[in-house]
C-alpha positions as CSV (number, residue, x, y, z in Angstrom):
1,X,0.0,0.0,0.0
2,X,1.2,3.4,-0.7
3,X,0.4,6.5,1.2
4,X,1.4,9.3,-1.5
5,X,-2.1,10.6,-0.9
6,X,-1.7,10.9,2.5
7,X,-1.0,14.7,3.0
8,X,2.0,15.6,5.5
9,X,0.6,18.4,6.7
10,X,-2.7,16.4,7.8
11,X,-0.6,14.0,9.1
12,X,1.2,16.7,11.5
13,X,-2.4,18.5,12.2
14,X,-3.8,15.4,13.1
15,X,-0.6,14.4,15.5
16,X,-0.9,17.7,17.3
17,X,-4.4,17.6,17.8
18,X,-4.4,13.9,19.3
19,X,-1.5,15.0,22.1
20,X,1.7,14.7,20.4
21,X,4.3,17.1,21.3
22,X,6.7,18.3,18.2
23,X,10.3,17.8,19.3
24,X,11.5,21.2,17.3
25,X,14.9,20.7,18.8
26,X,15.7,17.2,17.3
27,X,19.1,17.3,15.4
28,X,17.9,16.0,11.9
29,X,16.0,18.5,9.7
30,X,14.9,15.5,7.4
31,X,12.7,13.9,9.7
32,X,9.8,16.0,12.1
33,X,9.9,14.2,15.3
34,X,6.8,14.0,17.5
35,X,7.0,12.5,21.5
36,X,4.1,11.0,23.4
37,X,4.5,10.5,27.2
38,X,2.6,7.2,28.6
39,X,1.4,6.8,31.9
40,X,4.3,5.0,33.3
41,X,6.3,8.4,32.7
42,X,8.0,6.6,29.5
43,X,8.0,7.9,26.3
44,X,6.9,6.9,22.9
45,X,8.1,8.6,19.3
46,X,6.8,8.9,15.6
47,X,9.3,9.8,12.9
48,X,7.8,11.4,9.7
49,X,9.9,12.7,6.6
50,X,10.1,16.5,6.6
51,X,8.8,16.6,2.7
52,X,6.5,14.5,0.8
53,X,9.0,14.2,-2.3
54,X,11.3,11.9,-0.3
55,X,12.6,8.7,-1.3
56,X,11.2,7.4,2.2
57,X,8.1,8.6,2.4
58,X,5.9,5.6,1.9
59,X,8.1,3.8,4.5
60,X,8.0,6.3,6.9
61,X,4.5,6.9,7.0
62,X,3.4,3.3,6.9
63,X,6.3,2.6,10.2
64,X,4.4,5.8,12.0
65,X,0.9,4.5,11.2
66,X,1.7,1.1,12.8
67,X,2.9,3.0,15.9
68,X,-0.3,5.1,15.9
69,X,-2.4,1.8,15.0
70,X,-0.6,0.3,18.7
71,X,-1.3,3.1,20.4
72,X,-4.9,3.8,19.8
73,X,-5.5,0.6,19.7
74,X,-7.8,0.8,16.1
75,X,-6.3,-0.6,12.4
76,X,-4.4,1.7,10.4
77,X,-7.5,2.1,7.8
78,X,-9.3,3.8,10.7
79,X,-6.0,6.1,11.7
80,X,-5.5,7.0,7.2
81,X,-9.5,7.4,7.2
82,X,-9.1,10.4,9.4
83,X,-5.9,11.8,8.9
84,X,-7.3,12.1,5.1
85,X,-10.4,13.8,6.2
86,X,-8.7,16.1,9.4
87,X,-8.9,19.2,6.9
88,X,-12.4,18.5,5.5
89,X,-15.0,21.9,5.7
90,X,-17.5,18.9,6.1
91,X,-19.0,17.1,9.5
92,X,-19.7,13.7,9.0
93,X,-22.5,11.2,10.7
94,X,-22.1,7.5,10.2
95,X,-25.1,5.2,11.2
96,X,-24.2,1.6,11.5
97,X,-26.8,-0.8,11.4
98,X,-26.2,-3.9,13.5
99,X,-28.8,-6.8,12.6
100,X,-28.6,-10.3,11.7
101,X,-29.8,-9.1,8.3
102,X,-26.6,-6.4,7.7
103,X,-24.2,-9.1,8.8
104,X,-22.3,-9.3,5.5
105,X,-22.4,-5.7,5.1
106,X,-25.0,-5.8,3.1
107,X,-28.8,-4.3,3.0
108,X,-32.2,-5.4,1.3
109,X,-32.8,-2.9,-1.2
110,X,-36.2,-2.3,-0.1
111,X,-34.8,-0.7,3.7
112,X,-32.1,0.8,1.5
113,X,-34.9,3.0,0.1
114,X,-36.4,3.5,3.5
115,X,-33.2,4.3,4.9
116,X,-31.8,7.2,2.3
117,X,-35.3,8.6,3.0
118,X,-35.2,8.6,6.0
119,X,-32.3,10.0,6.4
120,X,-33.3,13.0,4.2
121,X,-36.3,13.6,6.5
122,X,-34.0,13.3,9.6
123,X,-31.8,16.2,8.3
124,X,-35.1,18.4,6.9
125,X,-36.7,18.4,10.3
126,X,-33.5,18.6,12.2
127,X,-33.3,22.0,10.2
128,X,-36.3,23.1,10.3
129,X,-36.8,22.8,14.1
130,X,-33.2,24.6,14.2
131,X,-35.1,27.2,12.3
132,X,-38.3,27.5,14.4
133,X,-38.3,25.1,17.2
134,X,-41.7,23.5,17.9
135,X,-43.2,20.1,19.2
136,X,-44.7,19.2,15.9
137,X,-44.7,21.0,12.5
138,X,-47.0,20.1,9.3
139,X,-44.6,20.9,6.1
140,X,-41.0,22.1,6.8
141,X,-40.1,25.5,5.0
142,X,-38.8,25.2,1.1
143,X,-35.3,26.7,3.1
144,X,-34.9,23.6,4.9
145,X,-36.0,21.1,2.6
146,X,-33.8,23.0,-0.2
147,X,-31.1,22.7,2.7
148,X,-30.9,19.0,2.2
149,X,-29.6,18.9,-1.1
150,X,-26.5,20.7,0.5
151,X,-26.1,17.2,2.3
152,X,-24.4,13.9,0.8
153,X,-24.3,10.5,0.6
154,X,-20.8,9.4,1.4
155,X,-19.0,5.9,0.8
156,X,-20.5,2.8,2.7
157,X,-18.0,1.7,5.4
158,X,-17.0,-2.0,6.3
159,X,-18.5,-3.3,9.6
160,X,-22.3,-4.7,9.4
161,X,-23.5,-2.1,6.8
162,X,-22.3,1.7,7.6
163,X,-23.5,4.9,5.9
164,X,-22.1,8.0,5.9
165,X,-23.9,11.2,5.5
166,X,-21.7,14.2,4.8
167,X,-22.8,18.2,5.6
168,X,-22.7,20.9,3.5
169,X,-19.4,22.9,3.2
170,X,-19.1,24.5,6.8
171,X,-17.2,27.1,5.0
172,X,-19.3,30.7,3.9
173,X,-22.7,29.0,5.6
174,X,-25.4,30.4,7.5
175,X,-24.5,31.2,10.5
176,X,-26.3,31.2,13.9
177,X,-24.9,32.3,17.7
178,X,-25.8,30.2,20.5
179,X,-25.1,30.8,24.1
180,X,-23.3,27.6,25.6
181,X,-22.2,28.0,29.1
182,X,-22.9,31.7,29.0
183,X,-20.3,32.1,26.2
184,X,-21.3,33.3,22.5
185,X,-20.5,30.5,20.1
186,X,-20.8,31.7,16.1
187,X,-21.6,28.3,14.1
188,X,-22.3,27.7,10.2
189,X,-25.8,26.2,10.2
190,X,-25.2,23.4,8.8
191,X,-23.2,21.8,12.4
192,X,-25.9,23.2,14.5
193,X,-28.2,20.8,12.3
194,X,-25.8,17.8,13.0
195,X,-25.7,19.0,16.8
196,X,-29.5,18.7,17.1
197,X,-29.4,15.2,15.2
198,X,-26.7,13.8,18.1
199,X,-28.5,15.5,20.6
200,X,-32.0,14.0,19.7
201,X,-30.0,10.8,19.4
202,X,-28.8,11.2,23.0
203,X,-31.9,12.4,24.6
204,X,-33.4,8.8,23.3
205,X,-30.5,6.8,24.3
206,X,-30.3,9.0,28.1
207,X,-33.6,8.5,28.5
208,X,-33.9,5.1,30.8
209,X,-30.5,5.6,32.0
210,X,-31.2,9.2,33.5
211,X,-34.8,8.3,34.5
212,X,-36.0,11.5,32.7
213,X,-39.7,12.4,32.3
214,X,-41.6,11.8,29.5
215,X,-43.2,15.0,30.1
216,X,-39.9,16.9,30.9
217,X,-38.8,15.9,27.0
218,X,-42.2,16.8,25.5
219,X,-42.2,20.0,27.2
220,X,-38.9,21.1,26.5
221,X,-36.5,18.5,24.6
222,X,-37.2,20.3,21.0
223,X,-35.9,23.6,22.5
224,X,-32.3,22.1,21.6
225,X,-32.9,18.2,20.3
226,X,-35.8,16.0,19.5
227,X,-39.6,16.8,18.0
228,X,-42.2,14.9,16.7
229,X,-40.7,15.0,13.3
230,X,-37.3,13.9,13.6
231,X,-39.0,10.9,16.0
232,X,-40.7,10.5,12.8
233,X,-37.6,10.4,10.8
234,X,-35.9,8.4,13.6
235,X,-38.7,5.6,13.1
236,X,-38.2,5.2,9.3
237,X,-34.3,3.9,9.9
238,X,-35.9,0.7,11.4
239,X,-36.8,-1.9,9.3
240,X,-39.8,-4.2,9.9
241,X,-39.6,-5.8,13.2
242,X,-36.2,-7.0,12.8
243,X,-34.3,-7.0,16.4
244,X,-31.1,-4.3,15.3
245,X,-29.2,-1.4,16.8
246,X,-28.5,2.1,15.2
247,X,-25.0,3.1,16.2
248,X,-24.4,6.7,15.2
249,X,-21.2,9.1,15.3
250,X,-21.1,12.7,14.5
251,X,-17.5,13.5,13.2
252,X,-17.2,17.3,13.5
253,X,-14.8,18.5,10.9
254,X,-11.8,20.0,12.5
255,X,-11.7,22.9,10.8
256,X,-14.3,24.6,13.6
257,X,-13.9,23.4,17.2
258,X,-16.6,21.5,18.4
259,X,-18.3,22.5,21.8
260,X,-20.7,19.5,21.9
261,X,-19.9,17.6,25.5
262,X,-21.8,14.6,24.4
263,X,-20.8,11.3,23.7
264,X,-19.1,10.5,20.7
265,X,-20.7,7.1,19.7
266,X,-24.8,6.9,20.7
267,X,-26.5,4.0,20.3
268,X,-30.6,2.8,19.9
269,X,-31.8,-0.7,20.1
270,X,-35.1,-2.1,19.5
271,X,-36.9,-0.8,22.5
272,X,-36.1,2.5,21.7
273,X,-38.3,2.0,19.1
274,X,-40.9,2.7,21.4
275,X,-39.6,5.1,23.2
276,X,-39.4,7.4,20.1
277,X,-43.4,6.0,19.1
278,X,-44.9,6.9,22.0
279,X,-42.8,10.3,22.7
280,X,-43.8,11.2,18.9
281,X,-47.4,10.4,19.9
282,X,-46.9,12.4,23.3
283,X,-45.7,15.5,21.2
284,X,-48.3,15.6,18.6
285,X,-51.0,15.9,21.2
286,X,-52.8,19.0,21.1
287,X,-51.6,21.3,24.0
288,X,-53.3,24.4,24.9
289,X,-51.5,27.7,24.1
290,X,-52.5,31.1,24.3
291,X,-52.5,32.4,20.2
292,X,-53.0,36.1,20.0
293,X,-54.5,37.2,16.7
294,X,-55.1,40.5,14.8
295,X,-57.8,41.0,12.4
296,X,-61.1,42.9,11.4
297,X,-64.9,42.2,12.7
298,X,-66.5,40.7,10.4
299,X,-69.8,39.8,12.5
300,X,-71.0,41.1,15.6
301,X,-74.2,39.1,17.9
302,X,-76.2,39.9,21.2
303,X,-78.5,39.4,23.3
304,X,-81.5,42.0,23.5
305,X,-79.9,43.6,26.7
306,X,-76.4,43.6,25.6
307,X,-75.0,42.3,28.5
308,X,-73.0,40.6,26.3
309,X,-72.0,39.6,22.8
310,X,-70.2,37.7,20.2
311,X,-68.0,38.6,17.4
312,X,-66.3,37.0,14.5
313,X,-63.0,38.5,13.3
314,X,-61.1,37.5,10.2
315,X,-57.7,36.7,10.3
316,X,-54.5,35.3,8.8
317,X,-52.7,32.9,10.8
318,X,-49.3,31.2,9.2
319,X,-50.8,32.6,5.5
320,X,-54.1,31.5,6.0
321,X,-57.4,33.2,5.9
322,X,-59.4,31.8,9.6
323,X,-62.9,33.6,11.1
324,X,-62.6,33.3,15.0
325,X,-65.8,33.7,16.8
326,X,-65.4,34.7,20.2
327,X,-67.5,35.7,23.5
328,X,-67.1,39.0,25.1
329,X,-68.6,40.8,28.1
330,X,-70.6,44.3,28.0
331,X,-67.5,46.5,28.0
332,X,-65.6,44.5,25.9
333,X,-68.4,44.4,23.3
334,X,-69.3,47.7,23.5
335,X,-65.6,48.4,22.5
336,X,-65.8,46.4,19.5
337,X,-68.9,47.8,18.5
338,X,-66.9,51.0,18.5
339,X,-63.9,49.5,16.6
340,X,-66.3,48.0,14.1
341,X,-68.2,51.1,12.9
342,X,-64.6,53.1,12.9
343,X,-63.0,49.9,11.5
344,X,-60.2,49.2,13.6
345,X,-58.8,46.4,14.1
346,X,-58.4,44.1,17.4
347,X,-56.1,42.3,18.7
348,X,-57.2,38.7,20.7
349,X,-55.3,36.9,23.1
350,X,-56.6,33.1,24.4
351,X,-56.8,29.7,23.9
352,X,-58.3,28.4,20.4
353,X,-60.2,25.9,19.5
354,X,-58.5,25.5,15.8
355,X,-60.8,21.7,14.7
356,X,-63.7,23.2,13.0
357,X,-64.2,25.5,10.1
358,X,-64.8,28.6,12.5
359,X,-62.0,28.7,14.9
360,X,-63.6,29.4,18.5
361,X,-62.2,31.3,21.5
362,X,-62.6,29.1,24.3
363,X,-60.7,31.2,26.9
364,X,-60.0,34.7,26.1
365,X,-57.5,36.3,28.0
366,X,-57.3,39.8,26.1
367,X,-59.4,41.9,24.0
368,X,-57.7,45.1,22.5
369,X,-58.8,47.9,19.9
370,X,-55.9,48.7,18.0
């Protein structure tokens, strides 16, 4: 094997980034020299050529990737696999799907089409929820299903069957700033989407072991990770009622330092299948918010001693046209009589009753002329 693809200067990037120390003092300028100190106080060395156009190079490079391969105790093709991606602009999430049927790294063709979609669905409602977080959402914006194209398939990996899903270019993306430990982190929008994927991935895996409330991760879990549509998307990467795991890794390009303090490997098993059913279930469930709405009277109706009244407003809720019809008491009606004949418009704050054609007003908390 020859490693004249193997770029020095990833080599060296990736050697200082894993703990090795650069001897800058050693006495021969042909060969960079990096030191490793082990627990017993001893010392350990890797010897790389100084220039990629020497005669030595391969041999070299191959003698410092069987050290590495001792140390970290993985195969060389792990140690090259990284090294040649240390200067991508991309992150990079692998699922591995451990199953009886994957066994010879290979997939039936009919979960292979589940899976890539899937997978697409699992990135357009990570980004959308990045976008707008919310418990449930009914058709992602033509932003974040546009965003997946930015996303790729990578090359399948050995080891059951492993597939490899690479980010857009981290490099001139959106950005977004998040507060992490009360510091200001700047971050292309395309690793905060593979942030919430780990972390929805995590919240699943954490759930058991933390004894976490389902109601604690309805309520607030799709702040930062999981939602009803990436449960969704979750669900579509099992296949049948085959006993398997899902072993994902997020590998964050090292171009932009990743402040993610989660673990690097997560793993869901069959049960978890559940978990992420009944969750999804738990999230879609109707939960009564207060909505306030702006909009015209279109209808007013009383009694004969106008004690009190109803009204019917139109307005446009998430670009659609709705008449809300809505109780009010003798001041409040008398006010909108007023803002009717001067049309003005009001503003209504309250619980809604959104199933039927007319939306109803089944606890109003605020009644304003504008």
């Amino acid at each position: 094997m020859t490693y004249n693809n193997l770029s020095l200067s990833n080599f060296v990037e990736y050697l200082r980034d894993s703990g090795w120390d650069y001897m800058d003092k050693f006495a021969n300028p042909n060969l960079l020299v990096f030191s490793r100190r082990l627990i017993d106080e001893s010392s350990i060395s890797v010897l790389l050529p100084a220039k990629e156009d020497f005669s030595d190079y391969d041999q070299r490079v191959h003698s410092a990737l069987g050290i590495l391969s001792s140390f970290e105790d993985r195969s060389v093709d792990a140690i090259v696999k990284d090294i040649t991606n240390f200067s991508s602009l991309t992150d990079k999430l692998e699922i591995r799907i451990i199953s009886s049927f994957s066994e010879d790294g290979a997939i039936p063709l009919s979960y292979a089409a589940s899976l890539i979609k899937g997978l697409k669905n699992l990135i357009v409602s990570a980004a959308y929820t990045e976008e707008l977080p919310q418990r449930v959402f009914k058709r992602a914006s033509q932003k974040a299903q546009s965003y997946s194209d930015s996303f790729k398939l990578g090359q399948t990996a050995h080891g059951s069957y492993i597939v490899t899903v690479e980010s857009g270019s981290l490099e001139n993306d959106d950005l977004a700033i998040a507060i992490e430990g009360n510091t200001l982190v700047t971050e292309p929008f395309s690793r905060r989407v593979m942030k919430r994927i780990h972390r929805s991935m995590y919240q699943i895996e954490s759930f058991n072991e933390e004894n976490n409330k389902l109601s604690d991760l309805v309520e607030t879990g799709y702040n930062e990770g999981i939602n009803a549509n990436i449960c969704d998307a979750l669900l579509s990467l099992y296949y049948d009622n085959e006993l398997m795991k899902l072993e994902s890794k997020i590998k964050y390009s090292k171009s932009l330092k990743n402040t993610e303090e989660l673990p690097e490997k997560i793993t869901l098993n069959s049960a978890d299948y559940y978990i992420i059913k009944v969750l999804a279930e738990a999230l879609r469930e109707n939960k009564p918010e207060d909505i306030e709405l702006e909009g015209y009277i279109s209808k007013l109706s009383s009694n004969s001693e106008l004690t009190h009244g109803s009204i019917n407003i139109i307005s446009i809720h998430e670009n659609k046209k709705h008449s809300i019809k809505l109780e009010l008491n003798e001041d409040d009606y008398k006010r909108a009589c007023d803002a009717h004949k001067e049309k003005k418009q009001v503003r209504i704050t309250g619980i809604i009753d959104t199933s039927g054609k007319t939306w109803e007003v089944t606890n109003l908390t605020k009644f304003q002329v504008l």
